[in-house]
N, C-alpha and C positions, 0 to 999 in steps of 0.2 A: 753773290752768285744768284743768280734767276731760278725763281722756283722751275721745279722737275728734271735741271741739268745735275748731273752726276760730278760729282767732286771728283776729278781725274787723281786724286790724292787717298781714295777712298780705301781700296784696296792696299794699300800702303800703311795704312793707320790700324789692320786687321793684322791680328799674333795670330798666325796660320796653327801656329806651333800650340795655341790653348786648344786645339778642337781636341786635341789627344788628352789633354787634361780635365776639360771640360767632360768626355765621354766618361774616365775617368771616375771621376766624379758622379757623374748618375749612375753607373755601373756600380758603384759601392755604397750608395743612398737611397737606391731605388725606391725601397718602402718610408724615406723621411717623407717622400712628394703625396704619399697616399694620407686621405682624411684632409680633413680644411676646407674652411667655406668658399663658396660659389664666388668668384669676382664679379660677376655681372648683375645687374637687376634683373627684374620683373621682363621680360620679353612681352608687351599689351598686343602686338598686331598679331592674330590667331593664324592669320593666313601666313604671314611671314615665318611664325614658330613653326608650321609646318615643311614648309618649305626646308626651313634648316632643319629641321628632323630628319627629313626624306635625304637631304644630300649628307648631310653626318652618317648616317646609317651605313649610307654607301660607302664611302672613305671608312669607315669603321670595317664594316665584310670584308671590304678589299683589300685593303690595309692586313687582316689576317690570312686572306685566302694567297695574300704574295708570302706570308711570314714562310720563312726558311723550317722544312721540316724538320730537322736538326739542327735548331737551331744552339750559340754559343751560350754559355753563361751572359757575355754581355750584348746580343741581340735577346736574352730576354730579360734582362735586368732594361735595354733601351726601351721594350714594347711596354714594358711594367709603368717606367716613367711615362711613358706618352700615354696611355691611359687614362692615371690621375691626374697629368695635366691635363691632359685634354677636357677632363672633369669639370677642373677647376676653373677653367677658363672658357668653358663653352658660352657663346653668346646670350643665353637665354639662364639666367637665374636661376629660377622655380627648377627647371628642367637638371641643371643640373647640381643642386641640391638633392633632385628626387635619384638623378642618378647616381649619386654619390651614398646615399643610404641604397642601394641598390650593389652597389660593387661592397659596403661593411658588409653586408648579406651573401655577397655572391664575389669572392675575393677573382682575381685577372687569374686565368689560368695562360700561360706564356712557354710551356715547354716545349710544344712543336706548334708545324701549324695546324692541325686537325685540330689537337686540344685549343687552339686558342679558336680558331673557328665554330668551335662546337662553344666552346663561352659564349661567345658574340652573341651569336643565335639566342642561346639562353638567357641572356638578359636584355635581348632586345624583346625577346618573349613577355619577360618580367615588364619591360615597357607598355609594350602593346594588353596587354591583362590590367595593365592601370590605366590606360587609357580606352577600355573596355572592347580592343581593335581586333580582327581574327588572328590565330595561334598560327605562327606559320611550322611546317614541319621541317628538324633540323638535320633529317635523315642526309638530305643532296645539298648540306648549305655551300661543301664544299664548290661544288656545281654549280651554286645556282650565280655565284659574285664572279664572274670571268672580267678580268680587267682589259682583255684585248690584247694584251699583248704576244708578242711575237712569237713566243715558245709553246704558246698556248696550239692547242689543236686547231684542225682546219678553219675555213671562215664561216663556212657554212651554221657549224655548232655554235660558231660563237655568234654569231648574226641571233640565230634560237637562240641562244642562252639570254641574247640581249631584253630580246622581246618578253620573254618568259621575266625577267627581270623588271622590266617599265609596266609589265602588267600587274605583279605582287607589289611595286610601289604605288600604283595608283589606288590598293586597296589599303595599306599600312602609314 
């Protein structure tokens, strides 16, 4: 088969039927995924590290500011796993080593979304303090991470919300 064509077989070879087992499974292990070393090295291009800072960051607010305010036992046992993986597997080494002694200090708060938003905030704090960056304030984090999307209020806010957002990225 020629690279980048799709195996019309592909879908076919996938147990649809594991993803319930698989959820399953992180739902009931959640805390085995938390602790364990960084999979990746040393990240050397600074410019590059930041960059993935900046767009992690983002995905990270977002990612809780969508989190279900009520959310299940197992949408927070999910958020719990993707945290520590995400830990574990962030491109940058050092980085997440530093943030993985970061989360034994400051355990994932997962029980709605404000609590987990108001985490975020907080140890992205914890970040920016080691990397000696200004303290952002977590009073409006809920506010400040609008993903655009459709249920969210008019466009006008979100337009501001945007901008208010690319401008505290270009200082963190």
């Amino acid at each position: 088969m020629a690279q980048g064509t799709r195996d019309p077989n592909y879908a076919d070879s996938i147990n649809y039927g594991k993803s319930q087992e698989l959820t399953n499974m992180i739902t009931s292990n959640a805390h085995a995924f938390a602790g364990g070393p960084a999979i990746a090295s040393k990240l050397g291009n600074e410019t590059v590290k930041a960059e993935l800072g900046r767009a992690a960051w983002k995905l990270f607010h977002t990612t809780f500011a969508r989190f279900p305010d009520k959310p299940t036992k197992e949408e927070s046992s999910m958020l719990l796993a993707y945290i520590h993986l995400f830990q574990r597997l962030y491109p940058c080494g050092e980085c997440a080593t530093h943030f993985g002694e970061i989360l034994d200090q400051y355990p994932p708060q997962v029980s709605s979304r404000s609590t987990a938003a108001a985490w975020g905030c907080h140890v992205h704090n914890e970040v920016n303090k080691s990397l000696m960056k200004p303290i952002f304030d977590c009073s409006d984090i809920g506010d400040f991470y609008d993903c655009g999307c459709a249920e969210d209020a008019d466009e006008n806010e979100t337009t501001t919300t945007a901008k208010t957002h690319a401008a505290r990225e270009a200082t963190t």
